[in-house]
C-alpha positions in Angstrom: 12.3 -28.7 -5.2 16.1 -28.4 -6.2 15.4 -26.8 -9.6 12.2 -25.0 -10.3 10.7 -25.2 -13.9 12.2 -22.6 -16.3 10.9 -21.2 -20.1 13.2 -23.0 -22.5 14.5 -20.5 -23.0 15.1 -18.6 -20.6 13.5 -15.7 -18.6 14.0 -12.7 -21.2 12.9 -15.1 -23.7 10.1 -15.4 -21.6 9.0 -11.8 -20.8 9.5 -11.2 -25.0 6.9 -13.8 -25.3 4.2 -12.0 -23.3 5.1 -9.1 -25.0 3.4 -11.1 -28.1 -0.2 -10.6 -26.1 -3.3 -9.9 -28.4 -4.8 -7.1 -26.6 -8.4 -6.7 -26.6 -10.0 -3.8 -27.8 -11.2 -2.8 -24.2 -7.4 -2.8 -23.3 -6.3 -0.6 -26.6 -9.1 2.1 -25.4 -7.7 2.3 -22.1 -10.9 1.1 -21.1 -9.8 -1.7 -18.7 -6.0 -2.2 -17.3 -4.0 -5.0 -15.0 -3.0 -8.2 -15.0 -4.4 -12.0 -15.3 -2.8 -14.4 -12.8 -2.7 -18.0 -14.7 -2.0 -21.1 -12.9 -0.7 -24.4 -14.8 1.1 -27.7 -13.6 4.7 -28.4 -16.0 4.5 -31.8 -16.8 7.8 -34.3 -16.2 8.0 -34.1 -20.3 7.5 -30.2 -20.3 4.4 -30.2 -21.5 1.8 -27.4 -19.7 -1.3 -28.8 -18.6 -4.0 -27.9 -15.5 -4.0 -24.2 -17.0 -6.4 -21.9 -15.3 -7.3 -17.7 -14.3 -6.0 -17.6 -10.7 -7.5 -14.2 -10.7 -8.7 -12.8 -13.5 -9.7 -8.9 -15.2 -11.7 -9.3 -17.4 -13.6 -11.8 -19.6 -11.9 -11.1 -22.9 -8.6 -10.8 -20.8 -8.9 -14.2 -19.5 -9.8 -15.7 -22.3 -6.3 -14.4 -24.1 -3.8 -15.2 -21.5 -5.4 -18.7 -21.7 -4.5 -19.1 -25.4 -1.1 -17.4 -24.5 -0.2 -19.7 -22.0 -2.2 -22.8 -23.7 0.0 -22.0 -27.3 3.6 -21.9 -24.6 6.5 -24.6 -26.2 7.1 -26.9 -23.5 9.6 -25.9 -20.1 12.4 -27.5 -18.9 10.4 -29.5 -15.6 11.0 -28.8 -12.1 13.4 -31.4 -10.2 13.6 -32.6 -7.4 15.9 -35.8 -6.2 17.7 -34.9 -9.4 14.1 -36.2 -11.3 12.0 -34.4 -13.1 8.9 -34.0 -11.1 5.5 -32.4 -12.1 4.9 -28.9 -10.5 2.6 -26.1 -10.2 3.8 -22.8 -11.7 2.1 -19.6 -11.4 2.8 -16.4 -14.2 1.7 -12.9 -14.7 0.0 -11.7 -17.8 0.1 -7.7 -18.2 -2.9 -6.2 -20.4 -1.6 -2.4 -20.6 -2.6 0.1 -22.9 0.3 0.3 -25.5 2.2 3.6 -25.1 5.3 4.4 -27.2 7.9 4.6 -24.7 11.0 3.9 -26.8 12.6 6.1 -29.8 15.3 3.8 -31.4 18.1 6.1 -33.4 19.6 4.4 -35.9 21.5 7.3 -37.5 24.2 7.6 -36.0 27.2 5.5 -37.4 30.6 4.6 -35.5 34.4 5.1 -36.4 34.0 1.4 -37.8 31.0 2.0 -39.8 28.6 0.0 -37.7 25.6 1.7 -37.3 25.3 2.6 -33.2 21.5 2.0 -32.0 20.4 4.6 -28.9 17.4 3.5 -27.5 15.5 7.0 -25.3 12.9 5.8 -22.9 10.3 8.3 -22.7 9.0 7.2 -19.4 9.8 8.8 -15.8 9.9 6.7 -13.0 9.4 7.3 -9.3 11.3 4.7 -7.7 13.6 2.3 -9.9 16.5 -0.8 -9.3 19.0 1.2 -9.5 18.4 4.7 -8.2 20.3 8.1 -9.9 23.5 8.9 -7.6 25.4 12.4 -7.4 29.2 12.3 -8.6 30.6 11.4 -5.3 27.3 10.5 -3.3 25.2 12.3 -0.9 28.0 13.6 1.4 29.2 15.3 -2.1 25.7 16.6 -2.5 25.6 17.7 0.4 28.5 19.8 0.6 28.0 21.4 -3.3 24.5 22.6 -1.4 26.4 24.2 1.5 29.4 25.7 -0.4 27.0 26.9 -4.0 23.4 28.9 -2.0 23.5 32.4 -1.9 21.4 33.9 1.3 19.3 36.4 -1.1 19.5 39.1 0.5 15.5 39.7 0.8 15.3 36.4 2.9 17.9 37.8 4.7 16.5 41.3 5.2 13.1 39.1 6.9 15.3 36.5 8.4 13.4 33.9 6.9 14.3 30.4 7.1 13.1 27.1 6.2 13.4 24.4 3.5 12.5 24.6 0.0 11.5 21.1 -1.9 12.4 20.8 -5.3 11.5 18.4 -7.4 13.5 17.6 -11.0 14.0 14.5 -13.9 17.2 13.2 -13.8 17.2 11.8 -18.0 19.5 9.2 -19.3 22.1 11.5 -19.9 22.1 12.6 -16.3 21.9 16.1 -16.6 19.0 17.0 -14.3 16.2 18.7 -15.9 12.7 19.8 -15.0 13.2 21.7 -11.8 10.1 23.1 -10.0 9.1 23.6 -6.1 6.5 21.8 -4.9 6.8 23.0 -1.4 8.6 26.8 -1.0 9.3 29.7 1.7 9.1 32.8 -0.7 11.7 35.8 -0.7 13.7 35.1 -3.1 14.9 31.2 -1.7 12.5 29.7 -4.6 14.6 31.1 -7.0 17.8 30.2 -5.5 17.1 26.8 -4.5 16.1 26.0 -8.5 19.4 27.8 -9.2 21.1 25.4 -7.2 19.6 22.3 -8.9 19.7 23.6 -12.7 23.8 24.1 -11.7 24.2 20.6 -10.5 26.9 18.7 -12.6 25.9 15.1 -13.9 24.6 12.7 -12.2 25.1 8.9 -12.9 21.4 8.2 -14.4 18.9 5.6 -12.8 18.3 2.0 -13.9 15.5 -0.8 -14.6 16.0 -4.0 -16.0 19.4 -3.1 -17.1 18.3 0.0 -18.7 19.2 3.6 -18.1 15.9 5.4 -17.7 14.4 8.9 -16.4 13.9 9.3 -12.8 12.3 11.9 -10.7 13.8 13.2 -7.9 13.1 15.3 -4.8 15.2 17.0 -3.1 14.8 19.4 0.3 17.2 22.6 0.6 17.9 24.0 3.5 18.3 28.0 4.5 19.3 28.9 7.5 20.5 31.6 8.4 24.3 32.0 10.7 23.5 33.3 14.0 26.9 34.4 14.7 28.6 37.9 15.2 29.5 38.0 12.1 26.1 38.0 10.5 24.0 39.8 12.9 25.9 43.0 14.1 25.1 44.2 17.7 23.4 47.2 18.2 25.2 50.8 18.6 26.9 50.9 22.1 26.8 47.3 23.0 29.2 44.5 23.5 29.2 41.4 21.1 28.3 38.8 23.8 29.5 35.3 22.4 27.2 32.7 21.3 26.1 30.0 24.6 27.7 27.1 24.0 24.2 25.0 24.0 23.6 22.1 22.2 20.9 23.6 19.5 16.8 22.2 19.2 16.7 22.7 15.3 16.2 19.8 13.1 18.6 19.8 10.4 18.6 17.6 6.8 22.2 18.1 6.2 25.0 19.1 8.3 28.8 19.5 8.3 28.6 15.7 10.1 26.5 13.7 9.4 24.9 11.2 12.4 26.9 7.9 12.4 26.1 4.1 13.3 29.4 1.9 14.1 31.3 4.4 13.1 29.3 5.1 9.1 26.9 6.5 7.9 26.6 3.3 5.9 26.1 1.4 8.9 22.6 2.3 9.3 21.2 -0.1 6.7 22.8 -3.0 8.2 21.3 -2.2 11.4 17.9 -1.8 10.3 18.1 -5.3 8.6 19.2 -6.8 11.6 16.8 -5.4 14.2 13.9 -6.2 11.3 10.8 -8.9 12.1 9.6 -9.7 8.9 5.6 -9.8 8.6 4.0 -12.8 7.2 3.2 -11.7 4.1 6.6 -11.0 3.3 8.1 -14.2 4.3 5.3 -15.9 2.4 5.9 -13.8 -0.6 2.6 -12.4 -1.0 4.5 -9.0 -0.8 7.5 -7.6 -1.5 9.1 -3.9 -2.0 10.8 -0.8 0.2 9.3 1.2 3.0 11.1 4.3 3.6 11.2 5.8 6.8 12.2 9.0 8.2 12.9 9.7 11.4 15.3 12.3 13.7 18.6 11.6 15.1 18.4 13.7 18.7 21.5 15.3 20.1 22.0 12.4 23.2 22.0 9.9 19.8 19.0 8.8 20.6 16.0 8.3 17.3 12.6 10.2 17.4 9.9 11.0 15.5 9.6 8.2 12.9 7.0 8.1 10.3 6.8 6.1 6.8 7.1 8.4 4.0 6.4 5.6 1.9 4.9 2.2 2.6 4.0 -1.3 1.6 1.0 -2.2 4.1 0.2 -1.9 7.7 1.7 -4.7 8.7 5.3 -3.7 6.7 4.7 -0.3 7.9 4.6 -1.4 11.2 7.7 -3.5 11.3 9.7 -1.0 9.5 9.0 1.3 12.2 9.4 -1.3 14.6 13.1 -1.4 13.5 14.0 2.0 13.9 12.7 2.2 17.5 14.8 -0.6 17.9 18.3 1.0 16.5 21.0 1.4 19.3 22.2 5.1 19.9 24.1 7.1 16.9 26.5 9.2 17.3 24.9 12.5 16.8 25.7 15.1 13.8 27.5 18.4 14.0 27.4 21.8 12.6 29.8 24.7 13.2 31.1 22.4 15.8 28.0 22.0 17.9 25.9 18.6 18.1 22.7 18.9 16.6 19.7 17.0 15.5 19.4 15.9 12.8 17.0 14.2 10.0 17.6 11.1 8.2 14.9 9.1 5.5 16.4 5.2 4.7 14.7 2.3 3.0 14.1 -0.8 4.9 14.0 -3.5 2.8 11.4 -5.9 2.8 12.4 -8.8 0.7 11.2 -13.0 1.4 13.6 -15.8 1.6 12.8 -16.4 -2.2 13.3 -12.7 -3.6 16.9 -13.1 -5.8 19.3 -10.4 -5.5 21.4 -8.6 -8.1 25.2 -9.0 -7.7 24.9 -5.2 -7.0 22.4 -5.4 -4.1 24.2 -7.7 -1.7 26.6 -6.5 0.7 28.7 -9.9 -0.1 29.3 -11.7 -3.1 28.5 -15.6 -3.2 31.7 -17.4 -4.2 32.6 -20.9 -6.0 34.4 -23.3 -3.4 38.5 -22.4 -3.6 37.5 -19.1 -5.4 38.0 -18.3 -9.1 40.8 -20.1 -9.8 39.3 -23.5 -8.6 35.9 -22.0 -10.5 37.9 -21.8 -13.7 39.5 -25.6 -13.3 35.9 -27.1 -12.5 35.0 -25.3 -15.8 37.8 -27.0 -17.6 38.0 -30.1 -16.4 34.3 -30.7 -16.2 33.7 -29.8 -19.8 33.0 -32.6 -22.0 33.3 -30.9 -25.5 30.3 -31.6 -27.9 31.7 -33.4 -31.0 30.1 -30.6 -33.1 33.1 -28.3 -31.9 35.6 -30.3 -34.4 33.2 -31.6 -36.9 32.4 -27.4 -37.7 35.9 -26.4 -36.6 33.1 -24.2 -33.8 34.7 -22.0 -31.5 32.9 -20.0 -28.9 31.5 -19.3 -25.7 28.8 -20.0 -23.9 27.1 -17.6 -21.4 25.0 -19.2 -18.4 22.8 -17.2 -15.7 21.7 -18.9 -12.6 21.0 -18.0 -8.9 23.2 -19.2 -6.1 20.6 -19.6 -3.4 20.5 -19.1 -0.1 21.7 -22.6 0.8 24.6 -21.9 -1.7 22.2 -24.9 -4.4 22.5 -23.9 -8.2 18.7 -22.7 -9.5 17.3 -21.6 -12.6 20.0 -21.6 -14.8 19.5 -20.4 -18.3 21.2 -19.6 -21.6 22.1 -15.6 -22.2 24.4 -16.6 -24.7 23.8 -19.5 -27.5 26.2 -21.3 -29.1 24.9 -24.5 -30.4 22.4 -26.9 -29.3 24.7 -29.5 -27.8 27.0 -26.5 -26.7 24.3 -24.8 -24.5 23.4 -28.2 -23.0 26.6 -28.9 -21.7 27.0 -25.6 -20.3 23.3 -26.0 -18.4 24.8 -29.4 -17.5 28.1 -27.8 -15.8 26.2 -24.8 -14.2 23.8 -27.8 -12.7 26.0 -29.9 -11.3 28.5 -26.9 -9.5 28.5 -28.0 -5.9 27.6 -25.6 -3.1 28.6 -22.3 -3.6 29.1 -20.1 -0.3 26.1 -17.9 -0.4 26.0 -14.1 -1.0 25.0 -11.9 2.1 22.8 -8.7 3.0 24.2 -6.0 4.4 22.7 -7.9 7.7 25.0 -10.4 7.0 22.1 -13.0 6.5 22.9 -15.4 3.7 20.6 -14.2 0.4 19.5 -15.2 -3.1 21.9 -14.0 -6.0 21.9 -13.6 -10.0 25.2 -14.7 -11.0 26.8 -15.1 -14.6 29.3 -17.3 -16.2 30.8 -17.6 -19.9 32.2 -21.0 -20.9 34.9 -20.9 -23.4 33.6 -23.7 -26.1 36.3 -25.5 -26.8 37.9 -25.4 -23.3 40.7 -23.1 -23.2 43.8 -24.8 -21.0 44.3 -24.1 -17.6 47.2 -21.8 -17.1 50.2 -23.4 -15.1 50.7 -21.5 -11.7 52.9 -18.8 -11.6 52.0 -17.6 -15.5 50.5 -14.8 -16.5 46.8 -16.2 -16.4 44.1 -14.9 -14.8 40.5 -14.3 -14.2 39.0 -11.2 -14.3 35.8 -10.4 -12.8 33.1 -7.7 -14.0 29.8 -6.4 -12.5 28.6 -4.0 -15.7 25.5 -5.3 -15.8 24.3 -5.6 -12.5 25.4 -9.4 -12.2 28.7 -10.9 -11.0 30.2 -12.3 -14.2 33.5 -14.6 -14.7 35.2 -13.8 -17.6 38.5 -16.5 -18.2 41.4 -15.1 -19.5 44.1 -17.9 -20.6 48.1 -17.0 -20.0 47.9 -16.8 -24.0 45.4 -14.0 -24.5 45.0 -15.2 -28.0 44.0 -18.7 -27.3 40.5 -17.3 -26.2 37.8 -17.7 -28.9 37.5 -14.9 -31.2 33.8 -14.4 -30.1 35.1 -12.8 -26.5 
């Protein structure tokens, strides 16, 4: 299968229509919840025929994603040999009790009288696509933890010591929000510990589906107290004797330096990938996700103690673990100059050979052949303008979304961007027939899946001659690698970009 079938048009267009589901009054009530698995074959012509309940909820249920996918216009037909070829197709109907998770705004108007549209999703989510990040990451965490706590002085006075979780929302505007323990040590460190998160400047918010949303968050704080001279006194007519130079037993969560692998921190996620056996569920894409694992970076660099926090199944469990026993020696961390242990939780990913990527989640981007500039002639030259372009005096762009495979083939391209009928044709047609991309990569370095973007000035804007002023410019804003073309003459570019 070169191309796999595809919605007309398009997968968002797609998800909308399952949105239009008649829910049954079991399914308003909260009564009964889940999904309905349909199968059907698309037809050479599109048509959807074969249509059955892979696995069904309920019989009302069953009976209404049948008449949703029965009532479907027709696809655009798998190929294969560049021919349309019929093919079986499998699709997700969600029946979910209808909460209102969305409060559009429409208020507000901007400096050019437009009205501006803010869209607040109610909903907090555990784990999302693109998880909340502290200004400056989790070394800058880190260090606002150690520099901001205040001993109290009642912790102090005991000599207690421990760690205190906290747990807090982190809402679109990424001011976190929320804060409670859900695990604590008493006298006093409680208190300080919410201090420390109700202080925290802005965080960059979380993401789903291209959508900032609420996230929870969890983090652990440590107290411990300095053993030095200078915070316990020695008794009346001693001598200070000087702290052993041992190499200490306590597990930390943060220290002064972190554990490193190759040289990064960074370089622990590569590692994992690499030293990964996939189960066979996963690489027959029955299942998919993140197991995080946590585990302790020893003082001789060696890894102990590892234990999912969160899991998939036994058998992902299993290799995720399987991986970290497998890591070569870190170099250990160090506080106050000593080496230390130290404890680190990471998500191994467990993602198939068919699981597409975001441009975002790949450690390297897939690339035309020659690069952008031989991307930006192909898109020229290729072009053969739709004659609708002069008899309308139409001007525009086109915006295509595809995925590079792993092979570097062209699949499931679709339209984000209409134009005209003929228009969006010929852009499908010139996204189709790119040759072999060079694939993206994981951090692994194994070639991946990837959602990439394109606009296609309609009519063609002129190549630039080398050694102008033209350019390309590439964005990532939304998650996706997109090409925007940008002529020598700036004002040759349709007015719609």
């Amino acid at each position: 299968m070169q191309i796999k079938p595809e919605y007309a048009e398009g997968q968002f267009a797609l998800q909308q229509y399952l949105k239009t589901v008649r829910l049954p009054t079991e399914v308003r009530e909260g009564r009964i919840q889940g999904v309905v698995l349909m199968g059907f074959v698309v037809r050479p012509d599109g048509r959807l025929t074969d249509t059955y309940v892979a696995r069904g909820l309920s019989a009302a249920t069953n009976a209404e994603a049948l008449r949703l996918v029965q009532a479907m216009p027709r696809w655009r037909p798998g190929r294969r040999e560049d021919k349309a070829v019929a093919t079986r197709y499998s699709l997700s109907v969600v029946f979910q009790k209808p909460v209102p998770e969305a409060v559009v705004d429409l208020s507000g108007l901007s400096s050019d009288g437009k009205v501006m549209e803010e869209v607040v999703e109610s909903k907090v989510y555990t784990y999302v696509e693109q998880m909340p990040q502290y200004p400056g990451g989790m070394e800058a965490m880190q260090k606002y933890l150690r520099d901001n706590l205040q001993y109290p002085a009642a912790a102090k006075a005991s000599q207690v010591e421990g760690k205190v979780f906290v747990s807090f929302i982190i809402p679109p505007d990424g001011r976190p929000n929320g804060a409670k323990v859900i695990k604590g040590i008493g006298s006093g460190c409680d208190e300080e510990a919410l201090r420390l998160i109700k202080s925290m400047p802005a965080w960059a918010p979380g993401k789903q589906n291209g959508r900032v949303v609420s996230v929870s968050y969890t983090v652990p704080i440590t107290f411990r107290l300095n053993t030095s001279s200078t915070d316990l006194m020695p008794l009346p007519g001693t001598t200070p004797v000087p702290a052993p130079s041992v190499v200490e037993d306590k597990v930390y969560t943060y220290v002064e330096q972190m554990p490193t692998l190759g040289g990064s921190i960074s370089g622990v996620s590569p590692a994992l990938q690499a030293a990964l056996q996939l189960p066979a569920e996963v690489r027959e894409g029955r299942t998919e996700g993140q197991v995080f694992v946590n585990f302790v970076v020893r003082t001789d660099g060696r890894v102990s103690d590892e234990k999912v926090v969160r899991g998939l199944s036994d058998a992902c469990n299993a290799a995720a673990l399987a991986a970290v026993r497998a890591l070569p020696r870190f170099e250990p961390g160090k506080q106050n100059g000593r080496v230390v242990s130290v404890q680190l939780t990471v998500p191994v990913l467990m993602f198939g050979p068919n699981h597409v990527f975001e441009g975002s989640q790949v450690a390297t981007q897939a690339s035309f052949p020659g690069g952008g500039a031989a991307l930006r002639e192909y898109l020229t030259d290729k072009l053969k303008e739709p004659k609708v372009l002069k008899q309308e005096g139409l001007r525009g762009a086109v915006e295509v979304r595809f995925v590079v495979q792993a092979d570097g083939r062209i699949g499931a391209t679709e339209i984000v961007r209409p134009l005209c009928r003929s228009c969006d044709e010929e852009a499908l047609r010139l996204v189709r027939d790119m040759p072999r991309w060079t694939p993206a990569r994981n951090a692994a370095g194994q070639p991946v899946s990837v959602r990439q973007q394109v606009i296609i000035p309609m009519p063609a804007v002129p190549v630039a001659p080398r050694g102008s002023t033209g350019s390309i410019r590439w964005g990532n804003s939304t998650g996706h690698t997109a090409f925007i073309l940008v002529p020598a003459a700036t004002s040759a570019l349709p007015a719609s970009l």
